[in-house]
Structure formats: C-alpha cells, structure tokens
N, C-alpha and C positions, 0 to 999 in steps of 0.2 A: 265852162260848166254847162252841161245839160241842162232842160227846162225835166222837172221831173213833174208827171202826171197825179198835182195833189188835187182834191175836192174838199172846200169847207163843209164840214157839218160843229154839228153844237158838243160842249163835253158841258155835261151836267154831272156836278159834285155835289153830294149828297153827307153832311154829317149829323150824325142822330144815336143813340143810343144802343148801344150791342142788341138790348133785351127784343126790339121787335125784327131786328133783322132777317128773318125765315119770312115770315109775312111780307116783308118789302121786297124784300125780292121776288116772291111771287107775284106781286103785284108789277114791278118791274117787266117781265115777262110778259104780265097780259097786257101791258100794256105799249107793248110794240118792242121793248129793249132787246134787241138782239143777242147782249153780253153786256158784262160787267166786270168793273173789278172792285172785289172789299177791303180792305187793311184797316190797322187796327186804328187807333186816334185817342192823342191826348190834347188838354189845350186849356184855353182859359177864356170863359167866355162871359154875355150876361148870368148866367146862372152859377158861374166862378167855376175851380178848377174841377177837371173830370181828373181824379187820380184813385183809377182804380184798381183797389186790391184785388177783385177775383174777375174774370171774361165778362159776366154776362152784367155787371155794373162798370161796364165802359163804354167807351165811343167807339164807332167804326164810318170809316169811309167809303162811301162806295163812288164809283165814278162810270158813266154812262156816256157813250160816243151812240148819236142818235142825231136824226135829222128835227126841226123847229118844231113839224106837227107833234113827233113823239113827247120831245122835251116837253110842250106846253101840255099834253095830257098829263104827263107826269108829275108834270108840277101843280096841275090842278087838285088832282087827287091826293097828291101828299100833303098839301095846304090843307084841302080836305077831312081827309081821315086822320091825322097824325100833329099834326100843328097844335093843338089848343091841349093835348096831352102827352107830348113827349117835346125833347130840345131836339130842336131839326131848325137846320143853315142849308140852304139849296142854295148853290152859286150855279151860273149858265155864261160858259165864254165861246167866242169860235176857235175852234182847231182846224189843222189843215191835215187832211190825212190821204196815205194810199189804198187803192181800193175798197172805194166807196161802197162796192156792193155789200160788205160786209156790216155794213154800217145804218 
C-alpha cells in the first residue's frame, strides 16, 4: 500500500439549536472557516430530549475542518456569545485529511 499524502488538522463539532444558525455561520466565516457542513440533530442531553415538531425548534450540527488557531477563535467566540443562552456542545478532535489547502 501507498503512503498517501494526509495532513492533520482539527474537526470541530458544533451542536446547538436550529433557531440561531444563520448567525453562526456567519460568524463561522468571519472567523476563518473556510466550509462547513450542517445536518439536522436529535439527542438527549442535560437539558433532556430535543424532539422537535417543527425546523426551527430543533438541533443541527455543524462540523468544521480547520486548523488549531481557527478552532480556538471559534470556540472562544461561541463560548462567548452563545454559551449562557442557548444549548451548545463544541467537541474538537484531530482528523487526518487530503489536501490541506482547502482546509
């Protein structure tokens, strides 16, 4: 087998509340994320089960492939702004990915 040419960077996972996600993502953006992906999320948490009948009273996930400096901006900022008034779980692990530039 081939060595294939991966580069670690960080995946930050982001769950939090449908209702402010237009906002987080622009804030996402300014603050270095080159891309993203959202999908939707249910689950069971401290604040109990998110079982939502209509979009914007639910959960979504978003997931960020970003280098250490980006991640820690972001996560300071969503600590920040969003922490003490909405449910938000930020998880940060390494990924190994191709073509880092994109990232």
């Amino acid at each position: 087998m081939t060595n294939l040419p991966f580069t670690i960077r960080k995946l930050m996972t982001i769950v939090t509340e449908a209702v402010i996600e237009q906002p987080l993502l622009k804030d996402l953006e300014r603050l270095g994320a080159h891309g993203y992906t959202v999908t939707s999320a249910r689950g069971k948490g401290s604040r109990g089960v998110r079982n939502a009948g209509w979009e914007a009273d639910g959960n979504i996930r978003i997931e960020v492939v970003c280098d250490l400096d980006t991640a820690t901006s972001i996560a300071a900022h969503l600590k920040e702004r969003y922490y003490d008034n909405y449910a938000m779980v930020m998880l940060l692990s390494d990924v190994q990915v191709m073509r880092p530039d994109k990232f």
